[in-house]
MIVEX-669617 format. One record per residue (C-alpha): y, z, x; residue in one letter; residue number from 1. Coordinates in Angstrom, 2 decimals, padded with zeros to 5 digits. Layout:
BEGIN
> Y;Z;X;A;NUM $
...
% end
This chain:
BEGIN
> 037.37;020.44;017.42;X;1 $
> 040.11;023.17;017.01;X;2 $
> 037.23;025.11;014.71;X;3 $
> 034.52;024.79;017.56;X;4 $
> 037.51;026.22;020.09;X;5 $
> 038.41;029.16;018.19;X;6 $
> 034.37;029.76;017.40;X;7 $
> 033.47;029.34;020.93;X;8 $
> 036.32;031.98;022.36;X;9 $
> 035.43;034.28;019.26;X;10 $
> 032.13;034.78;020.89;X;11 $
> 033.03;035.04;024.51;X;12 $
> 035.81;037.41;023.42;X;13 $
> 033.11;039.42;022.11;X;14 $
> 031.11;038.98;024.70;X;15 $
> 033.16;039.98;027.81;X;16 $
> 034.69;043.00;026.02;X;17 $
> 030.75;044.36;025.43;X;18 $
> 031.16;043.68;029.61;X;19 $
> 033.80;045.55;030.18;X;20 $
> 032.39;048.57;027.94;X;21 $
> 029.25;048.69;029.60;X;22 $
> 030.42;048.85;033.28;X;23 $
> 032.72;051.10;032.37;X;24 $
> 029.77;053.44;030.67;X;25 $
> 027.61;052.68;034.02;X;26 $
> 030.82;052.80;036.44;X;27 $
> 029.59;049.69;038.20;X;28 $
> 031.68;047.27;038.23;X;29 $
> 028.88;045.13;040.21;X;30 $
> 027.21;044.45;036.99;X;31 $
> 029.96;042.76;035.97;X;32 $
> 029.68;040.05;038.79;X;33 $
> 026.61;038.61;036.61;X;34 $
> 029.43;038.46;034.09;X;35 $
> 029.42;034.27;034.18;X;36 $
> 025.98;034.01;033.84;X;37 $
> 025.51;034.81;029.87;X;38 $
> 028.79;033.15;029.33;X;39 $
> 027.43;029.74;030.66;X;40 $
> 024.67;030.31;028.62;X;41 $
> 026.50;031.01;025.45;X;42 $
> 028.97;027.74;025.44;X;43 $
> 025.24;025.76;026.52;X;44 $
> 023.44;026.85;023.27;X;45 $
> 026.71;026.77;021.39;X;46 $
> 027.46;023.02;022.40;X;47 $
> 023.73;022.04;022.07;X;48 $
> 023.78;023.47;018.48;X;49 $
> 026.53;023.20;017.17;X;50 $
> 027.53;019.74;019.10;X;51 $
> 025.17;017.65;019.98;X;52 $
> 022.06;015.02;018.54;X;53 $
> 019.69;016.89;020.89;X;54 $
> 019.33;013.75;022.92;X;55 $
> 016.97;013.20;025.92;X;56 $
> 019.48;013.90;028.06;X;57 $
> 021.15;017.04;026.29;X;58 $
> 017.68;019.00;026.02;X;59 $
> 017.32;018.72;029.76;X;60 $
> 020.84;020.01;030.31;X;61 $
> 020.55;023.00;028.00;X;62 $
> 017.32;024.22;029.31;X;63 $
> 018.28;023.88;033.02;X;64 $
> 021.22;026.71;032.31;X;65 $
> 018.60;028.50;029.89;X;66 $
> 015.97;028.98;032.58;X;67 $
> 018.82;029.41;035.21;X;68 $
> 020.28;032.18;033.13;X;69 $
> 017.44;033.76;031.88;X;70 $
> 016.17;033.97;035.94;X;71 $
> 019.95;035.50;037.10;X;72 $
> 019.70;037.94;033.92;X;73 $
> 015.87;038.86;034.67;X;74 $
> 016.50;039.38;038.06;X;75 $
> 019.87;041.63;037.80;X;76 $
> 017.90;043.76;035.47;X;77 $
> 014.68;044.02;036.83;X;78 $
> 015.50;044.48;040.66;X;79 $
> 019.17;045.38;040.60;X;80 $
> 019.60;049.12;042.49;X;81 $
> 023.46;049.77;042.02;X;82 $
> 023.36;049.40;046.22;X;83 $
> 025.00;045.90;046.43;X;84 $
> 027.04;046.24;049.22;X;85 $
> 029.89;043.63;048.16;X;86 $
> 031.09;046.63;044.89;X;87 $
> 030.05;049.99;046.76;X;88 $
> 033.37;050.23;047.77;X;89 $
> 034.62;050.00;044.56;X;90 $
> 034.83;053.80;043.12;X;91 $
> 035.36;054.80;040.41;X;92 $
> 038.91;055.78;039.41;X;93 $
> 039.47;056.14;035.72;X;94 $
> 042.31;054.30;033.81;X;95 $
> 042.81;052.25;037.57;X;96 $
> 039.52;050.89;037.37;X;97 $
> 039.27;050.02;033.82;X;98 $
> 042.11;047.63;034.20;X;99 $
> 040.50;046.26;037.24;X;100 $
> 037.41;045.91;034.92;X;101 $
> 039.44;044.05;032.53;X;102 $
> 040.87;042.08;034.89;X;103 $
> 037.56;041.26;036.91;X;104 $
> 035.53;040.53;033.74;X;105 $
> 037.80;038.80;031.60;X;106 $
> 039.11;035.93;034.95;X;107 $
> 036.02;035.17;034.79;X;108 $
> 036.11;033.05;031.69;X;109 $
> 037.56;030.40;034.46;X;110 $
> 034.45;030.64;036.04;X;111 $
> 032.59;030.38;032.79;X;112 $
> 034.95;027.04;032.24;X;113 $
> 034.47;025.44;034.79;X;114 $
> 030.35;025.93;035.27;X;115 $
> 030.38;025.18;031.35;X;116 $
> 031.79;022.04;031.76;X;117 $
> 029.21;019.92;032.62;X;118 $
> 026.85;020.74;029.63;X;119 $
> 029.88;020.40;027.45;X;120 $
> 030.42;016.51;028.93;X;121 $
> 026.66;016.24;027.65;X;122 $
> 026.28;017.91;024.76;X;123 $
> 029.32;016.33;023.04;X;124 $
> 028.46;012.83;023.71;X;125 $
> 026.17;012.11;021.01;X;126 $
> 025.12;007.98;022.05;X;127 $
> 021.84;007.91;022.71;X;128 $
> 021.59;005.73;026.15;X;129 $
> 018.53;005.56;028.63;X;130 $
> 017.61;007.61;031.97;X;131 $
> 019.08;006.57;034.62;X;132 $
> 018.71;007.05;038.60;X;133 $
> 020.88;009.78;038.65;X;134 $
> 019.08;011.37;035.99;X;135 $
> 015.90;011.81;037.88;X;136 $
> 017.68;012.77;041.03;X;137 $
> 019.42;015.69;039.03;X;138 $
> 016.02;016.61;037.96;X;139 $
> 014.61;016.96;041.57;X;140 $
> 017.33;018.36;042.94;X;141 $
> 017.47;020.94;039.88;X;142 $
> 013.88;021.72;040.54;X;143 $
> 013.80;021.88;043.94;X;144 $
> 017.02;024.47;043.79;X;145 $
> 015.44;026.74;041.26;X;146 $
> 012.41;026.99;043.82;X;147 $
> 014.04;028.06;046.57;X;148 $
> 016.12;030.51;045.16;X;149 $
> 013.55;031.95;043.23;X;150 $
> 011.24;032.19;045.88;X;151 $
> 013.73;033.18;048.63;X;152 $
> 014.82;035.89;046.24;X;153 $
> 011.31;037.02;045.05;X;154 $
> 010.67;037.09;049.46;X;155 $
> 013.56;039.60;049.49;X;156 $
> 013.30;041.99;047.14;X;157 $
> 009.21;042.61;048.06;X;158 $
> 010.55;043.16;051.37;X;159 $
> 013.46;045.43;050.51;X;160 $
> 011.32;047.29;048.44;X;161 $
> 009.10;048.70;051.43;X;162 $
> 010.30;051.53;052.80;X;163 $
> 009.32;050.86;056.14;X;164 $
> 011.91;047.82;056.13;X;165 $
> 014.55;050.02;055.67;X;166 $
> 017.85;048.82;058.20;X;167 $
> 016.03;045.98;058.97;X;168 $
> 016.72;042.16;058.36;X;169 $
> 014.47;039.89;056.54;X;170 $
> 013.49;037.24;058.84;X;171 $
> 010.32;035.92;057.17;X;172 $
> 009.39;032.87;054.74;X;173 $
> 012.68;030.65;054.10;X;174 $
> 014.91;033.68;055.34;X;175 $
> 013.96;032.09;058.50;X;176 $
> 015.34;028.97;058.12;X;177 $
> 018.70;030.21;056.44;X;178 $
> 020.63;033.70;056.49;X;179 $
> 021.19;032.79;052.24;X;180 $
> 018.66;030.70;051.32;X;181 $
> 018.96;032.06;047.65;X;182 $
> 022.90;030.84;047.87;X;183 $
> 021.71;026.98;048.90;X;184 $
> 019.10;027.17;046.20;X;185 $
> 022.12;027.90;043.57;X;186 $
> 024.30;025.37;044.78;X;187 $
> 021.80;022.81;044.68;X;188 $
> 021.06;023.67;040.85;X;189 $
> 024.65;022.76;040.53;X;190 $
> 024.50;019.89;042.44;X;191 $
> 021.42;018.79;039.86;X;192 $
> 023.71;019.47;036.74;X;193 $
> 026.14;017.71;038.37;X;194 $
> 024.34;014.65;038.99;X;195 $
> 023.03;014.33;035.07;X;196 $
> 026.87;014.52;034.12;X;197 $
> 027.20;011.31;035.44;X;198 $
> 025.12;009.63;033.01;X;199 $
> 028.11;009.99;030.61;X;200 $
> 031.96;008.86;030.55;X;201 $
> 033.79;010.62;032.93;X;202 $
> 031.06;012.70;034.04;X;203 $
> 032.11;012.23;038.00;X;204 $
> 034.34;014.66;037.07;X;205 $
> 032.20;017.08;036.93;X;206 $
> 031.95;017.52;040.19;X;207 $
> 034.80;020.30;040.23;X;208 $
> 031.54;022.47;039.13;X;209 $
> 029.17;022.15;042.20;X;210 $
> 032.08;022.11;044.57;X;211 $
> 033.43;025.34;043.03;X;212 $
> 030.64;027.02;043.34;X;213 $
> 029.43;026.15;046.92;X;214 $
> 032.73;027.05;048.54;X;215 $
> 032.78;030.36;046.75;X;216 $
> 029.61;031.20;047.54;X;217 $
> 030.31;029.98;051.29;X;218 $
> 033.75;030.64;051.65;X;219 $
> 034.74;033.47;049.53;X;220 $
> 032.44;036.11;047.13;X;221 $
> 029.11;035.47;048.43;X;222 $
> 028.11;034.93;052.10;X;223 $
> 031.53;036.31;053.79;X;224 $
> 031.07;039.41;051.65;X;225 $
> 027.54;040.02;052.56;X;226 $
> 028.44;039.18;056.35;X;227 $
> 030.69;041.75;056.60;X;228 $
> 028.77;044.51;055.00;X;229 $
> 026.41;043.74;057.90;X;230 $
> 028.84;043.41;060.66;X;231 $
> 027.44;046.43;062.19;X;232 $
> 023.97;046.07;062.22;X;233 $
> 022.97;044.60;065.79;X;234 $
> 019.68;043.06;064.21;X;235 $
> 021.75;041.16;062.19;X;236 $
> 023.98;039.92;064.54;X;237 $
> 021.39;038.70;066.16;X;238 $
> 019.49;036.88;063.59;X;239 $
> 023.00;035.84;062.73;X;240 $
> 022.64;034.05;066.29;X;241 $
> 020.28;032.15;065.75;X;242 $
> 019.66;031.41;061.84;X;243 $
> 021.47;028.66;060.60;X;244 $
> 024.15;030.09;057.81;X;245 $
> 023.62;027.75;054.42;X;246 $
> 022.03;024.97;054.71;X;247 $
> 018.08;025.80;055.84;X;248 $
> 017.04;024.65;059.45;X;249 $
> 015.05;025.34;062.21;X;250 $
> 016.25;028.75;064.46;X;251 $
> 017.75;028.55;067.36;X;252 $
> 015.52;029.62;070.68;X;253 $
% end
């Protein structure tokens, strides 16, 4: 076990230093936000490699972060603009914002712990045992997470992309239901993983992973942070009125 340890934080040492040097090159330190995404990815295939029997059970696992990484990293690189108004605050100020680089990057290995730790619970219980309810619920909630996010962030960036939309607020497809419909769509991915965790030994604590992750993204780095950037934008306000925050409903009258 020690061995797969010291392999594991070989790699992600590796890893987040590459991070660090390429915001630094780009003087972004946005990009690093997507930081947590390749790490998940890397202790997933490690664990399912080097760890597991590739059981039922462990194959689903693995490929839900694949495809859920893949998407983040596809869609960062494809659509990002350098405009996301949570980091365009952040300047640039030499040796200063290295070390806030460092720091930024490199905390979030507790991030990368924590979202890892499901898969790990999985892929390093190697007794083959039979799908369960909880199993196929993680599956459809998985599923039906992906969607929405995926389609709530392929509604966005078409409409961002329009000049003519320029200052304005989406308000269209399942932006209408929910100011972050992308946001619910990731926590109910987690909420998915979460719920084939339980199909091992002390799997219900895995739940320290979906909870995590909706309150940040609630609470903390995700919706506050975009809130405020928009706090003076009267079209927002008043879609703010009447559009339900998180969790996808009909608008208020």
């Amino acid at each position: 076990m020690y061995q797969y340890i010291i392999e594991i934080g070989s790699i992600l040492l590796v890893y987040l230093t590459s991070m660090v040097a390429i915001v630094s090159y780009k003087k972004d330190t946005s990009i690093g936000n997507f930081t947590w995404g390749g790490g998940v990815l890397i202790v997933a295939l490690y664990t399912f490699f080097r760890m597991s029997s590739f059981l039922t059970q462990q194959i689903i696992i693995t490929s839900m972060i694949a495809l859920w990484s893949i998407r983040l990293i596809m869609y960062v690189y494809t659509r990002y603009t350098g405009k996301d108004p949570r980091f365009t605050t952040w300047k640039w100020q030499g040796f200063k914002t290295l070390i806030i680089n460092i720091v930024w990057i490199f905390g979030q290995s507790i991030m990368i712990a924590i979202m890892s730790y499901p898969v790990v619970l999985i892929n390093t219980y190697n007794i083959a045992h039979p799908f369960y309810f909880f199993d196929f619920l993680a599956i459809a909630l998985w599923l039906f997470g992906y969607w929405f996010e995926s389609t709530s962030d392929n509604q966005l960036f078409n409409f961002m992309r329009n000049p003519a939309h320029k200052g304005h607020v989406m308000t269209k497809g399942l932006w209408h239901y929910s100011r972050h419909p992308n946001y619910f769509g990731e926590s109910m991915m987690w909420w998915g993983i979460f719920c084939i965790a339980l199909s091992v030994p002390y799997g219900w604590t895995a739940i320290i992973t979906p909870i995590t992750i909706t309150f940040l993204l609630v609470y903390v780095t995700g919706i506050p942070l975009l809130e405020k950037a928009m706090a003076n934008n009267p079209e927002y306000q008043e879609y703010k009125r009447k559009t339900s925050k998180f969790i996808p409903w009909f608008p208020k009258q």
